[in-house]
C-alpha positions in Angstrom: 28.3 117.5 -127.8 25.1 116.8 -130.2 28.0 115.9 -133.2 29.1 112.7 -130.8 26.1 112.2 -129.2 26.5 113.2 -126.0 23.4 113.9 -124.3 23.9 115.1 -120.7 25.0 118.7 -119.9 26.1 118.5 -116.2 26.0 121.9 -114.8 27.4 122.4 -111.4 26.5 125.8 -111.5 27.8 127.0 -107.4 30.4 126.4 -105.3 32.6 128.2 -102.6 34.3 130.6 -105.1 31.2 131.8 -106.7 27.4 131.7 -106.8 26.6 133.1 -110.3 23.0 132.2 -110.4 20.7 134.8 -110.2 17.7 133.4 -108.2 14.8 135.5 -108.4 13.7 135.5 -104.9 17.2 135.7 -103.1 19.1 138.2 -105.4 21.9 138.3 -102.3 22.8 135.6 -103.5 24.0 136.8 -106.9 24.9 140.0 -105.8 27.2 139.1 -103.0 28.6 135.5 -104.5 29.3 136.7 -108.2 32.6 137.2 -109.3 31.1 140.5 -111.0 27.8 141.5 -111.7 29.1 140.8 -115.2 29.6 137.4 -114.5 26.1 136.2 -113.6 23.6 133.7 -115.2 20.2 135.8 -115.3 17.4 133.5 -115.9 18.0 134.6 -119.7 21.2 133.3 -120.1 19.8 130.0 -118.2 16.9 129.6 -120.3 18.9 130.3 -123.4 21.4 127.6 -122.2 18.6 125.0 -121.8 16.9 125.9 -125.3 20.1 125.4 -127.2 20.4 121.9 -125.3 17.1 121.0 -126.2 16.8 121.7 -129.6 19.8 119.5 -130.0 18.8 116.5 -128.0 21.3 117.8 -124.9 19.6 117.7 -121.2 20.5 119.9 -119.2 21.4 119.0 -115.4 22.1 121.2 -113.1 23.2 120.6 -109.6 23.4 122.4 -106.1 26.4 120.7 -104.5 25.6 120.9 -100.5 26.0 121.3 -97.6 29.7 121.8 -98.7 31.0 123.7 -101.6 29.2 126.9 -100.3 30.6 130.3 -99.3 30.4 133.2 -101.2 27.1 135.0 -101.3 25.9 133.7 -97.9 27.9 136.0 -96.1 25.8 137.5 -93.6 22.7 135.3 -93.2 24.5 133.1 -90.4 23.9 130.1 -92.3 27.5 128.4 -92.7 30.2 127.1 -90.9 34.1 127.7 -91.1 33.4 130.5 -94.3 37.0 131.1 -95.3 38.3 129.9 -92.6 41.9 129.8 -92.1 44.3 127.9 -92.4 41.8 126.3 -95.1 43.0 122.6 -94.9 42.1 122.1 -91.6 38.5 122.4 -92.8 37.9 121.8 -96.4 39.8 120.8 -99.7 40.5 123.8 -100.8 39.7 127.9 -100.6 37.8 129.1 -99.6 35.7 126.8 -97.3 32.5 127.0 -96.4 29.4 124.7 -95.6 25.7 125.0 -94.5 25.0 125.0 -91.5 22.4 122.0 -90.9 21.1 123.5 -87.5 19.7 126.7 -89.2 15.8 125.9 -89.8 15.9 129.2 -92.4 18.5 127.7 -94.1 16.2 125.2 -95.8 13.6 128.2 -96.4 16.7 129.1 -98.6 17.7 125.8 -99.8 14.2 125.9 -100.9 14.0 128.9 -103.1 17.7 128.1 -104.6 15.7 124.5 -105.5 12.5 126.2 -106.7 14.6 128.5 -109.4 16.1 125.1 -110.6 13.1 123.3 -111.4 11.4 125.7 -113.0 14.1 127.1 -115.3 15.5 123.6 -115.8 12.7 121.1 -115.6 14.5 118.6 -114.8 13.8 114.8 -114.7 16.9 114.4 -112.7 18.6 116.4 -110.2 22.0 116.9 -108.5 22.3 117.5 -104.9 26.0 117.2 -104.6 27.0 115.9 -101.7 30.8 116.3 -102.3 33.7 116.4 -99.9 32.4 117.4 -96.6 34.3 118.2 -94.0 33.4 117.3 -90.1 36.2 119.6 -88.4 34.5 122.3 -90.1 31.4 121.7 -88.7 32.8 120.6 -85.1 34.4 124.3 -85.3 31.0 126.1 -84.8 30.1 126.6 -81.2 26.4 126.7 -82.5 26.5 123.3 -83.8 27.7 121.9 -81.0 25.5 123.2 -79.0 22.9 122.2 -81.0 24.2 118.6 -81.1 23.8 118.5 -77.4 20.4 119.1 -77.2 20.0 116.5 -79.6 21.8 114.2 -77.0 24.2 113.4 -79.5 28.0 113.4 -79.1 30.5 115.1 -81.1 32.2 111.9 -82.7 32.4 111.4 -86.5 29.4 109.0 -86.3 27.6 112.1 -85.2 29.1 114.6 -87.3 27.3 111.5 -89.9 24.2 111.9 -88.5 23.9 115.6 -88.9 24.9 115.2 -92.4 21.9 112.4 -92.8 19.7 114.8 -91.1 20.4 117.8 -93.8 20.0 115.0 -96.5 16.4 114.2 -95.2 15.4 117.7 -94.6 17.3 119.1 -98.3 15.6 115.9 -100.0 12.2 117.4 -98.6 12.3 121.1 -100.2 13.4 119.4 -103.0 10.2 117.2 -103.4 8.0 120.6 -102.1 9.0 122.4 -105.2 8.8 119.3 -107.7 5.2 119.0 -106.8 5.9 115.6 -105.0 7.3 114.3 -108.2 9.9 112.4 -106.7 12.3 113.2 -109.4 15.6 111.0 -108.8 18.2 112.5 -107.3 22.4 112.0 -107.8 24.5 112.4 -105.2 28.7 112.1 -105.1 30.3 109.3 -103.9 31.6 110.4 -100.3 31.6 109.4 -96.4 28.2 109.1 -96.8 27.8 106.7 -99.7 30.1 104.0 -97.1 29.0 101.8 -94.7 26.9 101.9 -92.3 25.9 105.8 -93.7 24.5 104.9 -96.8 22.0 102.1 -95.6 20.3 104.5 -93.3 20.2 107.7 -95.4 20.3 107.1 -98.9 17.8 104.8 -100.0 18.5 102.9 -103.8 14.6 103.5 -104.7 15.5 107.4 -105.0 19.2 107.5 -105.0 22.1 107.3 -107.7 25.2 107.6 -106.6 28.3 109.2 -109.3 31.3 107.9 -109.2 34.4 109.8 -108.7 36.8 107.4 -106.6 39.1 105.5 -109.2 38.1 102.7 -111.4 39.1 100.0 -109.2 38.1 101.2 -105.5 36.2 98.3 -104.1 33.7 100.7 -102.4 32.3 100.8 -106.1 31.5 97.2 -105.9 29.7 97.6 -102.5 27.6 100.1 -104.0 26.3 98.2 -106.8 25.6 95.5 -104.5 22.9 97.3 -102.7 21.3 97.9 -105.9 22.2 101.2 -106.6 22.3 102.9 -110.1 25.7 104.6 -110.6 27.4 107.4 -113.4 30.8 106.8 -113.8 33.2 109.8 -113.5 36.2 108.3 -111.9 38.9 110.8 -111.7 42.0 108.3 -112.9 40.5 107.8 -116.1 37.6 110.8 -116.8 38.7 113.8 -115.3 39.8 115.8 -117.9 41.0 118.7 -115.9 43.9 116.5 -114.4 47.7 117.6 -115.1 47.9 121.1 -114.9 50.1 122.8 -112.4 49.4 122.8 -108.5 47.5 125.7 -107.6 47.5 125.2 -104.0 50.8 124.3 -103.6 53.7 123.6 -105.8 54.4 120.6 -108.3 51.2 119.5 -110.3 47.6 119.4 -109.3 46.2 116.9 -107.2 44.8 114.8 -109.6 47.9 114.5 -112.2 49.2 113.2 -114.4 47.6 114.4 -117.4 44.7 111.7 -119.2 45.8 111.0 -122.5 42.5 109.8 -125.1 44.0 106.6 -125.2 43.1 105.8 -121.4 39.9 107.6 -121.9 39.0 105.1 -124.9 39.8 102.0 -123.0 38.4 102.8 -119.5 36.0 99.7 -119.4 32.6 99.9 -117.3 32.5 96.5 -117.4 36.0 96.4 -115.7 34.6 98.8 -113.2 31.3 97.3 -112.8 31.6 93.8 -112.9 28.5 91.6 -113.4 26.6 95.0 -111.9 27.0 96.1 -115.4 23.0 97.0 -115.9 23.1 99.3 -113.2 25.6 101.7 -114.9 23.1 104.5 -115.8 25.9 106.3 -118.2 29.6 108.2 -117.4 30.3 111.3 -118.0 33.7 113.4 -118.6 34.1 116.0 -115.9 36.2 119.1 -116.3 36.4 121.3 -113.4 37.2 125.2 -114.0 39.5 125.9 -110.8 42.1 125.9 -113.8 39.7 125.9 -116.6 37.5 128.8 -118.4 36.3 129.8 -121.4 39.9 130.9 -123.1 41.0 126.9 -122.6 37.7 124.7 -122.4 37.6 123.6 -125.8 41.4 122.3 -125.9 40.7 120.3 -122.7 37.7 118.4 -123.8 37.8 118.2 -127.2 38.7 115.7 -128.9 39.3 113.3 -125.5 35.2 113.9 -124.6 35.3 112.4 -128.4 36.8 108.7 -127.1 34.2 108.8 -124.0 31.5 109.5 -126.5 32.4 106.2 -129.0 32.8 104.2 -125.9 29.7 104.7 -124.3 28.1 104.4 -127.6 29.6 101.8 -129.5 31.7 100.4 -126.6 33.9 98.1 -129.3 35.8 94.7 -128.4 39.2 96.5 -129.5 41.0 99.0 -127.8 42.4 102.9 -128.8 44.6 101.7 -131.3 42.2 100.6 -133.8 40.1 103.8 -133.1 43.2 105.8 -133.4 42.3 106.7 -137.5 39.2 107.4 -136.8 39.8 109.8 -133.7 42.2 111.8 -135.9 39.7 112.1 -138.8 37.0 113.3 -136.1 39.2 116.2 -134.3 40.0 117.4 -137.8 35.8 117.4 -138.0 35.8 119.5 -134.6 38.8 122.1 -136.0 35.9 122.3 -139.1 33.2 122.9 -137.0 35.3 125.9 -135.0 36.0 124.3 -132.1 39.6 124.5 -130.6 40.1 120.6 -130.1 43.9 119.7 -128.9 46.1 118.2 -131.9 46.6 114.8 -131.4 49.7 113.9 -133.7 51.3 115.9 -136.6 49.6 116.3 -139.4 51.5 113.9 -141.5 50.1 111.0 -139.3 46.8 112.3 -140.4 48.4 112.2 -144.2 49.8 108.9 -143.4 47.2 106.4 -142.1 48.6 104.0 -139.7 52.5 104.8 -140.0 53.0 106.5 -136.9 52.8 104.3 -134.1 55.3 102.6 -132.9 54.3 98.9 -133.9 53.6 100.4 -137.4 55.4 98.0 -139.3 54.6 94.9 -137.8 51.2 96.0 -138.3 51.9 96.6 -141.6 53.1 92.8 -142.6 49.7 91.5 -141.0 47.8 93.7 -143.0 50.2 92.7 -146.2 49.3 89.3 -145.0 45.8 89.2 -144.7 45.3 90.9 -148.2 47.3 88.0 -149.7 45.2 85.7 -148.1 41.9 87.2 -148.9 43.4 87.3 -153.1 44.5 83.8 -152.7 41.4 82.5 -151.6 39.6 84.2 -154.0 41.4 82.7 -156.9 41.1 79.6 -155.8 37.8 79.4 -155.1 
């Protein structure tokens, strides 16, 4: 990352499938959510993590995605709704499912401690609070909920389903000011039924919020966003998810997010395009790669060298497209291959031998080079 400059290390370090993390005053969590107690992140590993990040001008992020994308390691605290429930896709987006339950005051006394190991093994200046793909049939599916919803006077529509979700928001959003001291540190969230109207006016307020992007480039909710002066980080999955195109693991075919992303579309996703005259309020994007299908045997050939194209985007963001950076991008990966890092070929070698006479428009391309060389030696002689 600190050879193409980027400087954001997004760690979304929990969900469903596992809760690695070791947190020093809820070692359940560890214990019961890790894959194996082999496969945990002891506050060594996490400082060690942040130090390497540091010393190369990397910030670490990490995140907490809630009140969905929980499960294991809260087994047995009566804290979540619809924990593996089956059949999964009536309540989540995939296995297993799980979400806080927003009803549970010692939930947050939780939440709390989760937060408190966060801040003071990350010290961040920006935090992640998730937010992603909730699911209001799983919460409508616990008896306890609805229960308390009734007390509440509340219904059991999706407006109110809404307004539970606003009320964990408030409540998480206060722990998470507790342990920062009262810092107010800003705080991202993921684009989701509560980032859309009428949701977002009254619970997410564009003072303290940023809202990622992970719709596609040209959903008009983006646009709505910006409008009410939010600051947004562009991940959007048609163009930056770099986990796309692998096979279905839920079902047959190819994942959900296919095809594959070549560089090229990478390279020439435009914020502009995305943003409009909201430009300014682009904070950054950011390549994701989730590991349902990823791990540490396949990372590098994933990311590397498309996380490359993002990087002289952002950076540089040029007037031409991937074409002209197409030389460059080959010359670079070779650099990664150098530096031991398992980056995905882009072209036989011989393109690499042979500047410019692989693609397909090679020879027109040619003549106007031819062209402009002549043009350049005849205007020197005659001047």
């Amino acid at each position: 990352m600190a050879l193409v400059k980027l400087n954001t290390f997004h760690w979304h370090i929990t969900d469903s499938h596992s809760f690695p993390l070791e947190v020093k005053k809820r070692p359940e969590l560890h214990k019961l959510g890790a894959y194996s107690q082999r496969q945990v992140y002891t506050r060594r590993d996490v400082a060690e993590v942040v130090e390497y990040g540091r010393v190369r001008g990397i910030r670490v992020m990490p995140e907490f995605d809630a009140p969905a994308h929980v499960g294991e390691g809260w087994q047995h605290k009566n804290m979540t709704a619809c924990f593996n429930a089956q059949p999964w896709k009536s309540f989540c987006v995939e296995p297993p499912c799980g979400q806080l339950d927003p009803t549970v005051n010692e939930m947050y006394d939780v939440l709390e401690d989760i937060y408190g190991t966060m801040f003071d093994q990350f010290n961040p200046d920006i935090f992640h609070m998730g937010g992603d793909e909730v699911s209001t049939s799983c919460w409508n599916s616990s008896q306890p909920i609805q229960q308390w919803m009734k007390k509440q006077g509340w219904g059991l529509e999706t407006a109110d389903f809404m307004r539970l979700w606003g009320h964990f928001q408030t409540e998480a959003l206060g722990r998470v000011d507790k342990v920062a001291n009262g810092t107010h540190t800003p705080i991202i969230l993921w684009t989701s039924g509560l980032t859309e109207e009428p949701f977002i006016d009254e619970y997410l307020n564009p003072e303290r919020y940023i809202i990622q992007i992970w719709t596609t480039g040209v959903d008009p909710k983006v646009k709505k966003i910006l409008e009410r002066g939010y600051k947004i980080i562009v991940s959007n999955y048609d163009a930056l998810y770099l986990d796309c195109g692998g096979a279905g693991w839920v079902t047959d075919g190819n994942n959900w997010c296919s095809p594959y992303i070549g560089w090229q579309k990478v390279y020439d996703n435009s914020l502009k395009s995305i943003a409009g005259d909201y430009e300014h309020h682009v904070l950054g994007a950011e390549g994701a790669i989730w590991s349902e299908q990823i791990d540490e045997h396949t990372l590098d050939n994933r990311f590397w060298p498309r996380a490359s194209a993002l990087a002289e985007r952002l950076w540089s963001n040029p007037a031409e497209g991937w074409r002209q950076a197409e030389s460059r991008l080959l010359l670079h990966r070779q650099r990664l291959v150098d530096n031991g890092l398992g980056a995905e070929a882009m072209q036989p070698q011989w393109c690499l031998q042979n500047e410019h006479e692989c693609p397909i428009d090679a020879c027109s391309r040619g003549s106007g080079r031819l062209g402009l060389i002549v043009l350049l030696l005849l205007t020197t002689l005659s001047a």
